[in-house]
N, C-alpha and C positions, 0 to 999 in steps of 0.2 A: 519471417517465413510465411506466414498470412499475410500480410501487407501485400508479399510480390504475388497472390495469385490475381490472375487477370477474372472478368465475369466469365470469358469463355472454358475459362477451367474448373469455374462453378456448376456451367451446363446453362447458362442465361440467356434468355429463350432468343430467337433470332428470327425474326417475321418472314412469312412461306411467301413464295410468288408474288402471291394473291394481295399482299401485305396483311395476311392477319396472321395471328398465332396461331397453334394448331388446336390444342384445346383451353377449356378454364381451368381444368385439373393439372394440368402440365405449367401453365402459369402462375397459377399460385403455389405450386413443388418448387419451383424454379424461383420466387418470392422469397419462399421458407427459407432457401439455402443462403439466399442473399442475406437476409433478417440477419442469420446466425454467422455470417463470416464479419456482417459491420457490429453487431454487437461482440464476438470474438475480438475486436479487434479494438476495444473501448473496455473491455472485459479487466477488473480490478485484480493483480497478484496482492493478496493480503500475506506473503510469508512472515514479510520484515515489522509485521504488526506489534508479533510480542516484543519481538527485538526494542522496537522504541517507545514500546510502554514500560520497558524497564531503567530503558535510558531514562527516561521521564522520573521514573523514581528514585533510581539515584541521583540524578540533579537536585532533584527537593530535599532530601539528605544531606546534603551535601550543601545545600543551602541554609535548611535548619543547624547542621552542627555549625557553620560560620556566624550564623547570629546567636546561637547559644556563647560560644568561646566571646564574641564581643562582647557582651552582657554579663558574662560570668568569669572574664580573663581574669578581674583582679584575685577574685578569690581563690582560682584554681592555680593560680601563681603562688599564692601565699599557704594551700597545703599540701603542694609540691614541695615549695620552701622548705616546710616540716619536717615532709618527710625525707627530704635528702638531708637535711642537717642530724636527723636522727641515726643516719646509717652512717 
């Protein structure tokens, strides 16, 4: 929606006759607007930020329980064992 506005629909100053601009104050208004449509338009959405700081942490999770179960299969196999033999 930013992207399609042209400078003329910002108000970007356009040189009189004469070829000058009309004042200094008029040119740097007309600067300011500019400034803020190229940085609008480079401007960060941070929504999806928590979103993948949480994916981040369940991946790590998700990585620690798979190296825990490698490391500790045998054992949790054999009082699983146990405990189904008991029931």
């Amino acid at each position: 929606m930013i992207a399609s506005r042209t400078l003329s629909a910002i108000g970007a100053a356009a040189p009189a006759p004469g070829g000058r601009l009309s004042s200094g104050k008029e040119v740097n208004n007309k600067m300011t607007r500019l400034y803020a449509l190229i940085s609008s338009l480079f401007a960060r959405d941070e929504e999806g930020q928590g979103l993948a700081e949480y994916a981040l942490i369940l991946a790590l999770i998700a990585i620690l329980a798979i190296v825990a179960l490698i490391f500790l299969g045998g054992q949790v196999s054999k009082v699983l064992s146990t405990v189904g033999s008991s029931i």
